[in-house]
C-alpha positions, 0 to 999 in steps of 0.5 A: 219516850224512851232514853234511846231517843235521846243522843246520849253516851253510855255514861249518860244513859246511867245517870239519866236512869239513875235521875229517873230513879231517884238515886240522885237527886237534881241538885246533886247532878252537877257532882257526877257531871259537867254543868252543861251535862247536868242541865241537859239530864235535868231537862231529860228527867223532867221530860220523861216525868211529864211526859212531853218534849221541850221544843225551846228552853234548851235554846240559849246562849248563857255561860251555863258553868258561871250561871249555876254557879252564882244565879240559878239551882236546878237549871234546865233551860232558859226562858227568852223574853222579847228586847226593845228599845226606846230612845233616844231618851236625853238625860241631864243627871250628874252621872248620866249626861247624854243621850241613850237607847232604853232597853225594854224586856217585855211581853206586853204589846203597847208598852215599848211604843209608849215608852217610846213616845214618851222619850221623844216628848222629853228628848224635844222638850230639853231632856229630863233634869235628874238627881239622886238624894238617898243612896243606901241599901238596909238590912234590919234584924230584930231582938227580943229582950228581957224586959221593958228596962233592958230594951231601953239600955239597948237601944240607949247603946245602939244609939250612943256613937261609940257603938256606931264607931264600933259596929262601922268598923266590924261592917266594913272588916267584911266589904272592900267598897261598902260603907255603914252609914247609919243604924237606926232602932225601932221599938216594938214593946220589948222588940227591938229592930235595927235598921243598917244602912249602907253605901253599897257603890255599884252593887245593889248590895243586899248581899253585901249587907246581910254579910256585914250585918250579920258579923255586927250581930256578933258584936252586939252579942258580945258587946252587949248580951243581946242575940238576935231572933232573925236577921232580917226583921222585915224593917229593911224593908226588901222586896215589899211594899212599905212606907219606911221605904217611901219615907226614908228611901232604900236604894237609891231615891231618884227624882226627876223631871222635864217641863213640856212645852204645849205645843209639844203637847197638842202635837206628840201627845194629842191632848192639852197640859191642862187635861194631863194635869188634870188626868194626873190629879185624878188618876195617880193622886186623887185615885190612888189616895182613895184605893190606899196606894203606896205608889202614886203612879200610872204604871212607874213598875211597868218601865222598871220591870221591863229594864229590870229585866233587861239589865240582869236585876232583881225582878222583885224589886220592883215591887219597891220602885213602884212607890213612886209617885207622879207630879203634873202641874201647869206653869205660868206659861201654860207648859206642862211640868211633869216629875216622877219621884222614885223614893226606892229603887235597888239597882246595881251594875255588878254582881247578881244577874249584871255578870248573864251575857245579854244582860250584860250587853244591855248595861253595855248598851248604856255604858254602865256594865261592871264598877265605875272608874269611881266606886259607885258612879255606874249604879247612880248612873243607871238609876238616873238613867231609869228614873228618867226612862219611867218619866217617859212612861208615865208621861205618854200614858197619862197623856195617852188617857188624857186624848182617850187613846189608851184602849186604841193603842193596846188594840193595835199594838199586840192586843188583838181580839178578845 
């Protein structure tokens, strides 16, 4: 395709040549021209590389200027993902208290309809009852030391409060609203890992803790000799699966629950209590347990990656909001009592991927956009939010296996034949 198809100005034409020449690399674009401009030549050049011809990506209503600016390199376009909703979904937390529109970004047929019925069974059944018990986020660097007696004076030190006070204070020199609540070591041989943790407020804050932690590194330099190997030591643990995470919670640690009654049951989900309880045993705990799972669930990363998505948050993360685990049981009533807890779920209602337009719209959408009046009370009020979209989900799945309807519903919902 030549460059005359294109409606481009002179000045364009040179520096699309000069692109496709590789006198100027793409990152460096944006030096010679406006962002706008960069992202159209960027997307030209790769046309020309591959020799094709975009017919959507260059289709978007993004801030292109802040976007490059804070969440994207190389920017050539945007990638659309179908929006839904589900709801309405009532949510008895102490942050979120009323009745919301979840909204779903995904392209799997099913799972928006799911999620859907599930939110009717729990709105029918009183609303899902939930509470946040963990609320911190970690950075976890690691030092190497001499020898065996010196890494024991280390962590001797890390432990005495006095160097706790110290280490708070430097932290929180470097965050308006972060706080430093603990720093726990962990010993491996002469390795030494400390685990920061930290109040973020409505951030999900992982940069905020890498830039408080890495200013407490010089102070453990000088205060004590120690130099670190690596600021992030895989303790922490981010954007992995892992049992400290399940154990000690990174996030926020989320729980919440609904009881159904067994009409509601037999009417919405077409099966019984007792063969959800019994579904949920043999699927999320029995089964997972014999495959070695870290998550307990039927598909908790589904909903979270979905309103992930949406709500403009690290995708990534759901690979920790996975490991949440699923509970059914039967009461004296023969109701159905249904709880998912979520022991790591990063969220955040500023900063990152919170400040794209649409994805703004949806944190809108549930009356969580930007910080709260008090510090923090948006992201908590988001998590609870989520926490209760995921009970929707693993409900109407375990109760959509339990009436043997799963393979039906994926048929006419978007599946088609194969």
């Amino acid at each position: 395709m030549s460059l005359e198809a294109y409606e481009l100005n002179d000045e364009e034409k040179l520096l699309l040549q000069k692109i496709l020449a590789g006198e100027i690399a793409f990152r460096k674009i944006e030096e010679v021209s406006d962002p706008e401009t960069a992202v159209k030549l960027r997307r030209l050049a790769i046309q020309e590389f591959a020799k094709l011809e975009f017919e959507h990506i260059q289709n978007f209503s993004l801030d292109v200027e802040a976007a490059t600016k804070k969440n994207i390199e190389n920017m050539i376009g945007a990638v659309q993902i179908p929006l839904g909703v589900a709801g309405l979904l009532k949510v008895n937390g102490e942050y979120a208290d009323s009745e919301y529109y979840i909204p779903l970004a995904t392209t799997e047929g099913a799972l928006v309809a799911s999620v859907n019925r599930g939110c009717s069974v729990i709105t029918r059944s009183g609303g899902a009852n939930v509470r946040i018990f963990e609320d911190e986020m970690t950075r976890a660097p690691v030092f190497k030391l001499e020898s065996l007696d010196r890494t024991k004076k280390f962590y001797d030190w890390v432990k005495n409060p006095e160097t706790f006070e110290q280490m708070k204070e430097v932290a929180e020199k470097t965050t308006r609203f972060g706080k430093l609540l603990g720093v726990q070591p962990f010993v491996a041989g002469t390795y030494v890992y400390l685990r920061f943790s930290y109040d973020t407020k409505d951030a999900m804050g992982m940069n905020m803790v890498t830039i408080a932690t890495d200013a407490v590194l010089h102070l453990i330099a000088d205060e004590f000799g120690a130099q670190p190997i690596t600021l992030s030591g895989n303790m922490c643990t981010d954007k992995k699966p892992a049992s400290i995470s399940t154990i000690l919670g990174r996030g926020k640690t989320v729980v919440a629950e609904v009881t159904i009654p067994a009409e509601i049951v037999k009417e919405t989900l077409k099966c019984t209590p007792e063969t959800m309880v019994e579904v949920n045993y043999s699927k999320n705990l029995l089964g997972s347990a014999r495959a070695g799972a870290l998550g307990f669930n039927a598909h908790a990363a589904n909903i979270i990656a979905a309103v992930y998505l949406a709500c403009g948050q690290d995708a990534a993360h759901v690979v920790e909001g996975s490991t949440a685990i699923t509970s059914m049981e039967l009461t004296k009533y023969e109701e159905v009592h249904c709880s998912v807890t979520l022991p790591a779920l990063p969220v955040g209602t500023v900063g990152g991927g919170t400040t794209l337009g649409t994805q703004r719209d949806c944190l809108n959408l549930l009356g969580v956009a930007g910080a709260g009046d008090v510090p923090g009370t948006n992201a908590r009020k988001f998590a609870e939010i989520v926490a209760s979209a995921v009970l929707a989900g693993e409900i109407s799945l375990i109760g959509a296996q339990a009436a043997g309807h799963l393979a039906r519903a994926h048929a006419q919902l978007g599946r088609g034949k194969f």
